[in-house]
PLY file of the C-alpha trace (Angstrom):
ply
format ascii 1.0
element vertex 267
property float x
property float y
property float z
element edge 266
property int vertex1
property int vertex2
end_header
-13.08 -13.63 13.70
-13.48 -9.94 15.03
-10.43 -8.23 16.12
-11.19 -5.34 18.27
-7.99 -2.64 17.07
-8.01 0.91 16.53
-6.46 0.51 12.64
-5.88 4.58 12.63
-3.00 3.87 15.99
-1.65 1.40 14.70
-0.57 2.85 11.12
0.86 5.77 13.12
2.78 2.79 15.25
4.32 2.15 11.55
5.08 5.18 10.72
7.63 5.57 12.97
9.12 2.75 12.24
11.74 3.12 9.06
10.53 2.52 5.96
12.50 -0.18 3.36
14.11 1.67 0.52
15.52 -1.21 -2.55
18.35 0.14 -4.78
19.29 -1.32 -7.65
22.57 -0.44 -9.92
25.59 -2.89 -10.89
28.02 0.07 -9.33
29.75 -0.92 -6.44
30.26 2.41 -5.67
26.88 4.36 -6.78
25.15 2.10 -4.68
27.50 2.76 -1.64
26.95 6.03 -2.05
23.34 5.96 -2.07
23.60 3.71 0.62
25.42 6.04 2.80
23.17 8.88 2.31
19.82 7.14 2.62
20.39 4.92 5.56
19.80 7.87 8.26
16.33 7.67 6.92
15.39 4.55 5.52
16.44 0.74 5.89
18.10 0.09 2.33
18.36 -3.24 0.43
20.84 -3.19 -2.79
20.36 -5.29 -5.84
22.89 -5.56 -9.01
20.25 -5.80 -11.47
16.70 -6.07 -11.96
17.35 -9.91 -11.46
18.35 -9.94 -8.16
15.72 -7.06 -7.46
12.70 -9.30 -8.63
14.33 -12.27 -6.38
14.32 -9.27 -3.15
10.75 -8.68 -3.75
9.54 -11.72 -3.55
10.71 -11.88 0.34
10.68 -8.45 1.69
8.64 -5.94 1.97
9.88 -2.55 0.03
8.04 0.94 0.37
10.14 2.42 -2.16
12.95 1.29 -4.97
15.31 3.16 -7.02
16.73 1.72 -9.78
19.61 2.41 -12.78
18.53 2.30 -16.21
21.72 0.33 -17.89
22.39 -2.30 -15.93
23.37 -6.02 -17.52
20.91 -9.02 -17.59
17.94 -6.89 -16.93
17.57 -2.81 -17.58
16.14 -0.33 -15.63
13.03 -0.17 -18.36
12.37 -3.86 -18.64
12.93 -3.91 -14.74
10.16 -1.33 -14.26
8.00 -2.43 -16.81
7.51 -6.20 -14.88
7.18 -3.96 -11.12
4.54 -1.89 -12.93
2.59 -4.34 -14.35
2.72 -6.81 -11.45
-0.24 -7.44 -9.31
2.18 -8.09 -6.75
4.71 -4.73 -7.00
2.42 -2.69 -8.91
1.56 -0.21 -6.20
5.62 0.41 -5.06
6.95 3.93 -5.78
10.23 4.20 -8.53
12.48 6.41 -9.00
14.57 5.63 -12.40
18.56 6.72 -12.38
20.08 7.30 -15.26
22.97 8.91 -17.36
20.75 9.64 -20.58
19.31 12.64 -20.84
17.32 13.10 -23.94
13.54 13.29 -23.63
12.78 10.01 -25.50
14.60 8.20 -22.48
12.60 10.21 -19.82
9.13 9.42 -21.86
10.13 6.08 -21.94
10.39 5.52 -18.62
7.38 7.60 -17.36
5.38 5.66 -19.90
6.67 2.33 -17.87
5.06 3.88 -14.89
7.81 5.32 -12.93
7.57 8.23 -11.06
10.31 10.18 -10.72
12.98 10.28 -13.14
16.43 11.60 -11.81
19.65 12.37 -14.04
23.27 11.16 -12.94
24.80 13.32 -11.93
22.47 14.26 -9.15
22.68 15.35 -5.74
22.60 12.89 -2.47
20.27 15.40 -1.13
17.49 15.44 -4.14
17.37 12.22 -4.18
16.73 12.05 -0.89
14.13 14.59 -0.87
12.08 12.42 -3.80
12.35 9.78 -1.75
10.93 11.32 1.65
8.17 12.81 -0.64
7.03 9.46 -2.29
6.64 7.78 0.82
4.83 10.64 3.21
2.76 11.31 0.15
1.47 7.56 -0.17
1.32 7.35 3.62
-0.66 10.41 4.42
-3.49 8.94 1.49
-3.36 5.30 3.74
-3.87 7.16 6.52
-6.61 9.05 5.30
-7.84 6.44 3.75
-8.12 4.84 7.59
-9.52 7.42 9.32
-12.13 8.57 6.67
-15.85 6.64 7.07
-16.89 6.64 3.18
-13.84 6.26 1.47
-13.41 3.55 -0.93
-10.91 1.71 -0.55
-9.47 2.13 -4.25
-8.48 5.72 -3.79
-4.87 4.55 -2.09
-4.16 2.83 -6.32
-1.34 4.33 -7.72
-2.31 2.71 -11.03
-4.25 0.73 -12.61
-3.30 -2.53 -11.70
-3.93 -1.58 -8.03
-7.09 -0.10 -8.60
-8.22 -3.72 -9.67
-6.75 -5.78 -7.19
-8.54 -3.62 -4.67
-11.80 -3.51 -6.48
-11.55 -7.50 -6.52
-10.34 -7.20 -3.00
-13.72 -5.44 -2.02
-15.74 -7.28 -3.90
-15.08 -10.35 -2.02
-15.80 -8.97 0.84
-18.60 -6.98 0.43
-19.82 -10.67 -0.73
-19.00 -12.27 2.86
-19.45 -9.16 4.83
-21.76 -10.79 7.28
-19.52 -13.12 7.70
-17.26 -13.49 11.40
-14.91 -15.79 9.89
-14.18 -14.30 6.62
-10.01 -14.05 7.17
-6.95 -13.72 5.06
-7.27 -17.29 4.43
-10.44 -16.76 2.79
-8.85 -13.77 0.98
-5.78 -15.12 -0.62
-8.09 -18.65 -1.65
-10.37 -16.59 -3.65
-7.61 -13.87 -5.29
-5.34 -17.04 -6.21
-2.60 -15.80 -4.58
-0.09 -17.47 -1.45
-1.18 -16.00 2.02
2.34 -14.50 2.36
1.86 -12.68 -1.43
-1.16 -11.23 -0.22
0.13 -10.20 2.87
2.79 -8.04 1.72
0.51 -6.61 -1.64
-2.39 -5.40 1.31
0.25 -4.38 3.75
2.53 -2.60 1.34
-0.61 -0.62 -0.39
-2.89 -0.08 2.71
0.06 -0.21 5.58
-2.62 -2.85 6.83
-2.71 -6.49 7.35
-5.59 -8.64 5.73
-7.98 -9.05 8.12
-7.24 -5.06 9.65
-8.36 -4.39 6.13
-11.35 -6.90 6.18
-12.21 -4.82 9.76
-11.78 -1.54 7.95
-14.07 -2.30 5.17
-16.64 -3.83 7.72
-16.48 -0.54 9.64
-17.01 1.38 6.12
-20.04 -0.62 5.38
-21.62 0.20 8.45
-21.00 3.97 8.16
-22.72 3.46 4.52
-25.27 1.79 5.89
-26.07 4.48 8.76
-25.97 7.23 6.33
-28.37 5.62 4.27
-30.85 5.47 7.34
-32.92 2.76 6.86
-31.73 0.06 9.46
-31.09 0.12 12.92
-28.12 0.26 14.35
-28.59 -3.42 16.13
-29.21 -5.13 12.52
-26.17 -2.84 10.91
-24.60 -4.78 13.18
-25.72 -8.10 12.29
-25.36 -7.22 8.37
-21.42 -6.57 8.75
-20.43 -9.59 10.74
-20.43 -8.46 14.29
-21.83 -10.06 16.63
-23.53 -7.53 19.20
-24.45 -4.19 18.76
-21.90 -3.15 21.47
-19.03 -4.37 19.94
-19.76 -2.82 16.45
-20.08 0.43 18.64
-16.79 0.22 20.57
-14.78 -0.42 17.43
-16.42 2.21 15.01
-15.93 4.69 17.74
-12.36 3.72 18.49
-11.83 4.33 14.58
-13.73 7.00 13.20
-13.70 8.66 16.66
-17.30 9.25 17.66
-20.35 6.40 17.94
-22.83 5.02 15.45
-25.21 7.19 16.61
-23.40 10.22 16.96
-22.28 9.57 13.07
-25.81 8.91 12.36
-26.91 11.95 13.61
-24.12 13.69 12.05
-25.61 12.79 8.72
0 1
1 2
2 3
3 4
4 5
5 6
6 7
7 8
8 9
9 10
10 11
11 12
12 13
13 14
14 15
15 16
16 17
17 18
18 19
19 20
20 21
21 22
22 23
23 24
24 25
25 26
26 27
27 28
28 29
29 30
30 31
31 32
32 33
33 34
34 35
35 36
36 37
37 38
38 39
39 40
40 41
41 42
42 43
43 44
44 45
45 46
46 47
47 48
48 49
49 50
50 51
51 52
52 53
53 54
54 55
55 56
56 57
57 58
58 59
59 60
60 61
61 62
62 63
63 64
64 65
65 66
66 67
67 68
68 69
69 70
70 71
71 72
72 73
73 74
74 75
75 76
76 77
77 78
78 79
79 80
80 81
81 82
82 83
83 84
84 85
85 86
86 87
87 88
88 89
89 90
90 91
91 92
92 93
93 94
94 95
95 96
96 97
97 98
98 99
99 100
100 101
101 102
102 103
103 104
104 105
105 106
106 107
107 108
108 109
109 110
110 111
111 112
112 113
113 114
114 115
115 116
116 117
117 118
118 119
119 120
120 121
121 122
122 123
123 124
124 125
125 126
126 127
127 128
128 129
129 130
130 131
131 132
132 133
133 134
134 135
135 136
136 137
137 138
138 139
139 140
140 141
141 142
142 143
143 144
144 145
145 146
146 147
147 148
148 149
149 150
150 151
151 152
152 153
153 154
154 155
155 156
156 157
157 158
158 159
159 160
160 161
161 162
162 163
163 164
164 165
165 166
166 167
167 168
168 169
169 170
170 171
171 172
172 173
173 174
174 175
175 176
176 177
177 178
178 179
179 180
180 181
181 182
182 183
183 184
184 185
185 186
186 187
187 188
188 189
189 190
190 191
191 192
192 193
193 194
194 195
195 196
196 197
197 198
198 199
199 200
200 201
201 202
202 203
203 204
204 205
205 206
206 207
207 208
208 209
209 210
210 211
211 212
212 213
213 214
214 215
215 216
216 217
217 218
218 219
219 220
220 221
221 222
222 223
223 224
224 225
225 226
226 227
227 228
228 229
229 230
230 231
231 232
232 233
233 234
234 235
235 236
236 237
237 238
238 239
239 240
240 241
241 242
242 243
243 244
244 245
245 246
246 247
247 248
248 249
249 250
250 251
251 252
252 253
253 254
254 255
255 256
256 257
257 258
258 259
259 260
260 261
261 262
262 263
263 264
264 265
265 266
């Protein structure tokens, strides 16, 4: 169904709001200490090992983690390694602790796909300045992402695995584009995945829900379409799953901030 929403408002709605920080170590006290620095900022989750950090995930939405190395049961590698290549937690910032120093380590765990490696000791304050930077770094490409007509949508991936999901993502829809109904249920039927999974992977990634991202990429069409000149704006309209030309015009404007035609002309 259409949803009539400016997308670009409501991610700076969200960005207000704290973002969800997981730490994960098996010291009481390190992860008190973390704690006590980064809750000004952030809303922080703990886990004792990569265990009970998997089990977190899987209920909770988490902008950012930052995780030990040695830690019993499951590491700080092996514990990146599954958040890196998960469909699921692929696209979530890391930051690996840890007391080793020598280069192998820190290739190691760069190779696992984290991206920031910090040494113990280290100060409250660095760490909390990697962890600001992370998230206003992925937040300012969402938002540009939003508020940009022709983007494609997989330039907010952080790796790999993202860039597929969200080329599989698109490719659904660009398949049903014409079609009102097409909705997260639609979505999470065709990418085998739980409505709730899906929810948090599009949210988390895009600072979107679903069918805000199904609107987006409807929007994006019709900007594509427009520049390409060769339809009016009335079947542009039709072609994207809207179902007057008026509405398609209130909504682009709303988001991209000026009118079909105005973009159009623009081009």
């Amino acid at each position: 169904m259409e949803t009539e929403v400016n997308l670009t408002s409501e991610m700076e709605f969200d960005n207000y709001n704290k973002s969800v920080v997981l730490v994960v170590d098996d010291n009481e006290e390190i992860l008190e200490f973390i704690m006590d620095d980064l809750t000004e900022k952030f809303d922080v989750l703990t886990a004792k090992n990569g265990v009970e950090a998997l089990e977190i995930l899987e209920n909770e939405i988490v902008h950012l983690i930052i995780s030990d190395v040695m830690m019993p049961e499951m590491d700080g590698f092996e514990f990146c390694r599954r958040i890196k290549s998960s469909i699921e937690y692929s696209h979530i910032p890391l930051i690996l602790l840890t007391a080793k120093d020598t280069l192998e380590s820190k290739i190691q765990g760069l190779e696992l796909g984290a991206d920031v490696y910090v040494e113990k000791p280290f100060s409250p304050e660095f760490l909390q300045v990697q962890a600001c930077s992370l998230i206003a770094n992925r937040n300012k490409i969402k938002t540009y992402f939003s508020s940009s007509p022709l983007l494609h949508m997989k330039t907010i991936a952080h790796s790999k695995t993202d860039e597929q999901f969200l080329e599989r993502i698109q490719v659904i829809i660009d398949e049903n584009i014409s079609n009102p109904d097409l909705d997260v249920e639609h979505l999470a039927s065709r990418m085998h995945m739980s409505r709730p999974t899906l929810y948090r992977k599009i949210k988390s990634i895009s600072n979107l829900s679903p069918n805000e991202l199904i609107n987006i990429s409807r929007l994006k069409k019709g900007a594509e379409l427009l520049k390409q000149g060769a339809f009016k704006i009335y079947e542009i309209s039709e072609l994207i799953g809207y179902s007057s030309q008026t509405h398609f015009g209130r909504v682009f404007s709303k988001q991209f901030g000026m009118s079909p035609t105005e973009y159009a002309n623009s081009k």
